[in-house]
DOGU-210635 format. One record per residue (C-alpha): y, z, x. Coordinates in steps of 0.001 Angstrom, whole numbers, plus 524288, in hexadecimal, padded with zeros to 5 digits. Each point is the difference from the previous one (the first is absolute). Layout:
BEGIN
YZX
...
//
This chain:
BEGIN
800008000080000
8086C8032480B23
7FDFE7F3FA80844
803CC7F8957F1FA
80C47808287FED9
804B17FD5780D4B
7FDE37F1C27FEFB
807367FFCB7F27A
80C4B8076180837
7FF417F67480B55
800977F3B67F31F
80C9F805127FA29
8072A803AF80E25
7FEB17F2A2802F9
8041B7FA877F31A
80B7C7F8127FE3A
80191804167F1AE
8000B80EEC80453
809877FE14809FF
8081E7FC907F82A
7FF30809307F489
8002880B4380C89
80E727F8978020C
804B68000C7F162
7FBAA80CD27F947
7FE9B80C1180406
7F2AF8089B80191
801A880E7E7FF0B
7F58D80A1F7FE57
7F4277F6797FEF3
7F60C805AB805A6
7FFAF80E017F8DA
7F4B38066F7FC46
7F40B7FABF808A4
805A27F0357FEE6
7F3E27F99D80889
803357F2507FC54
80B847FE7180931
807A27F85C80C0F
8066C8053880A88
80AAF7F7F58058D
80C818048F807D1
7FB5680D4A80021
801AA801397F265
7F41E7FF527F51B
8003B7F87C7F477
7F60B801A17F306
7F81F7F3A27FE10
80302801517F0F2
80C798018A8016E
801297F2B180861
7FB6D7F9C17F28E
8074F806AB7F8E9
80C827F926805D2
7F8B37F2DF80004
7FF21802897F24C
80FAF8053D7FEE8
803537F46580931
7FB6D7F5DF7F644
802A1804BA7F515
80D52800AF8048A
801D07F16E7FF26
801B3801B37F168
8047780D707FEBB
80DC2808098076D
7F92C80D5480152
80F288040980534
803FC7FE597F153
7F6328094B7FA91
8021680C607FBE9
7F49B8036D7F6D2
7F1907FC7B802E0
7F37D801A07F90A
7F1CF800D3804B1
7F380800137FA75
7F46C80303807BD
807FB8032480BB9
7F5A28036D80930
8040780B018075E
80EC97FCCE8002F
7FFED7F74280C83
805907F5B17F78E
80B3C80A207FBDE
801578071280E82
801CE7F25E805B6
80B787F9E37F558
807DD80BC9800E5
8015C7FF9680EFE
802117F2CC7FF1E
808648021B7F345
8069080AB57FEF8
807987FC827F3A0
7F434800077F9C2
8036980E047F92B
7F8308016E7F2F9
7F1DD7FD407FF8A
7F2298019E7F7EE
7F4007FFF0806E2
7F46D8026E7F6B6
7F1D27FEFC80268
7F2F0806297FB71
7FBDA80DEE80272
7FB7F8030C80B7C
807367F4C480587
80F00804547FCE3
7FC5D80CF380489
7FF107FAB680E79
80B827F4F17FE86
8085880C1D7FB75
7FB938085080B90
8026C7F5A8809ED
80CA37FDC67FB42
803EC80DD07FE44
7FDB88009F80DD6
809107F59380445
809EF803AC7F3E0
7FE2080D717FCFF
8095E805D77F483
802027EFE57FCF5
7F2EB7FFDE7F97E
7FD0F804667F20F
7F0F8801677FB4D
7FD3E801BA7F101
7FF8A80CD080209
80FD58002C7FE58
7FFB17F8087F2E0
7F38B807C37F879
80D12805F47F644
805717F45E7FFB3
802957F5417F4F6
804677F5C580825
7FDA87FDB580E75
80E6B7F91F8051C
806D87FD0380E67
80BEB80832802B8
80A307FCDF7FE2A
8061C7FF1280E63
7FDF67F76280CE8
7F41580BA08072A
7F4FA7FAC8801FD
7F2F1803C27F48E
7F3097FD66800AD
7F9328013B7F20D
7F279800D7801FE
7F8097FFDC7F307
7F0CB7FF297FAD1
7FE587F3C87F6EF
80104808C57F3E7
80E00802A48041D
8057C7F0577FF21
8044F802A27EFCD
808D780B38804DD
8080B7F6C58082F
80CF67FD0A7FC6F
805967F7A380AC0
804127F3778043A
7F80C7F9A4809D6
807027F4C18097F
7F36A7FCF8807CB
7F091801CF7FB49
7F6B97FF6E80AFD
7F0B67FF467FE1B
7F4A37FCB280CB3
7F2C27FCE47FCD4
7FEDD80AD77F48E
8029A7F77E7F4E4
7F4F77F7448027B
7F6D480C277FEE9
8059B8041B7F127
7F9677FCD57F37D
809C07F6CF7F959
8029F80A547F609
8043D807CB80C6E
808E97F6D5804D9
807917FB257F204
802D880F4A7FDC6
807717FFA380D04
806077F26A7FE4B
80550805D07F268
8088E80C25805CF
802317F5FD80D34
806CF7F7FF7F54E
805FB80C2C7F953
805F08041C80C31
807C57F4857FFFB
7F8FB7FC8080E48
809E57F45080654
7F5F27FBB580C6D
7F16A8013C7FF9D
7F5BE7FEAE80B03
7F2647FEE9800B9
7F60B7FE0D80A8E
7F1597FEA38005E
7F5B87F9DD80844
7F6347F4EA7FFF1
7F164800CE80048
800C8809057F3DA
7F342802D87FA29
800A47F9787EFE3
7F57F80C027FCD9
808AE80AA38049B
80DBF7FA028008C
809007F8297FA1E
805D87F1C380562
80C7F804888054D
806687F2E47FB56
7FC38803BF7F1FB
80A5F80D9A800E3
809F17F5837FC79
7F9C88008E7F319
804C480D417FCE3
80E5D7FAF0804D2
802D37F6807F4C2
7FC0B7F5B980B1F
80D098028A80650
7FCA8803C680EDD
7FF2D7F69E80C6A
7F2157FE5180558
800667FF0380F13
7F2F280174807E7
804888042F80E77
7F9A08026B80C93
7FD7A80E7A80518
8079C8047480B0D
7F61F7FC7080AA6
7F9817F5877F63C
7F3F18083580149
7F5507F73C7FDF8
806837F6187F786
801C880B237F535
80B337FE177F75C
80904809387F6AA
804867FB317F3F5
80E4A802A37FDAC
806FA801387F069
80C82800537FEF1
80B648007B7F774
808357F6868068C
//
């Protein structure tokens, strides 16, 4: 496993791609908690995932200004890479939702506690609530909510994020989130999946457009070190 990990370092050092991303965004605090999956370069470390995770930024940033965003939404956000990584990169992005399934949101809201501390809300701090709502001021809030949580919500979103999760839904999942996406009066939406999906256990990423009214732009990119000819599929608003 080790000799695989090394190699995998030595790929991505030597990558064009990451050499630049190391040049346009920043990478701070990417290898907490045990990160094996990494590159050293410079005397610094960076986290393997987190190198995607700007691929991922970095294209869909030919569509979208992440400097104009303020309010962000995620749905299955891992465990808040996605998140850590914009608001380096972004730091007017001030008001954001990150909700995913139990035990998952437990260790996204951890992870980002850590980097964010007092920033971070868990549901904890809305159980006496009627509505869940952003403050009203510029300080930066993390919301982090259980599923059950989305029909206390009373916000307004300006960017909706999903990767990989969607495809994994029942359909019935998936139209209950479009309809309070839609009720949040969401302006930019992004989705990303993968190829190779398996029909008996996922869906055809290409088919999310469905739930969309049709309305998204279907791109099929390269990874960042076009890792065996694998592709991620890219919808997007604009």
């Amino acid at each position: 496993m080790w000799q695989s990990i090394n190699n995998l370092a030595i790929i991505y050092k030597s990558n064009s791609n990451v050499l630049s991303l190391l040049n346009k965004y920043k990478f701070v605090n990417t290898t907490e908690f045990g990160c094996i999956k990494k590159m050293s370069l410079n005397n610094k470390e960076y986290s393997i995932h987190y190198l995607n995770m700007a691929n991922r930024i970095e294209q869909l940033s030919n569509k979208f200004n992440f400097k104009t965003i303020n309010s962000f939404f995620e749905i299955g956000g891992g465990f808040g890479s996605n998140i850590h990584f914009l608001i380096t990169n972004f730091p007017n992005i001030k008001k954001i939702i990150y909700l995913d399934l139990v035990p998952n949101v437990y260790v996204g809201t951890e992870y980002l506690r850590f980097h964010y501390k007092e920033n971070v809300k868990d549901y904890t701090c809305y159980n006496n609530e009627e509505k869940i709502t952003f403050s009203n001021d510029n300080n930066l809030e993390i919301i982090c909510i259980p599923p059950w949580k989305i029909e206390k919500l009373d916000v307004q979103i300006d960017h909706f994020h999903n990767a990989a999760s969607f495809v994994e839904m029942p359909d019935v999942v998936i139209k209950n989130y479009c309809k309070y996406i839609k009720r949040f009066n969401t302006k930019q939406i992004s989705l990303i999946s993968y190829d190779r999906y398996n029909p008996k256990t996922t869906d055809n990423p290409e088919l999310l457009n469905s739930f969309f009214d049709n309305a998204l732009n279907i791109e099929w990119k390269d990874t960042l070190i076009k890792d065996h000819n694998r592709k991620l599929i890219y919808l997007t608003s604009v």
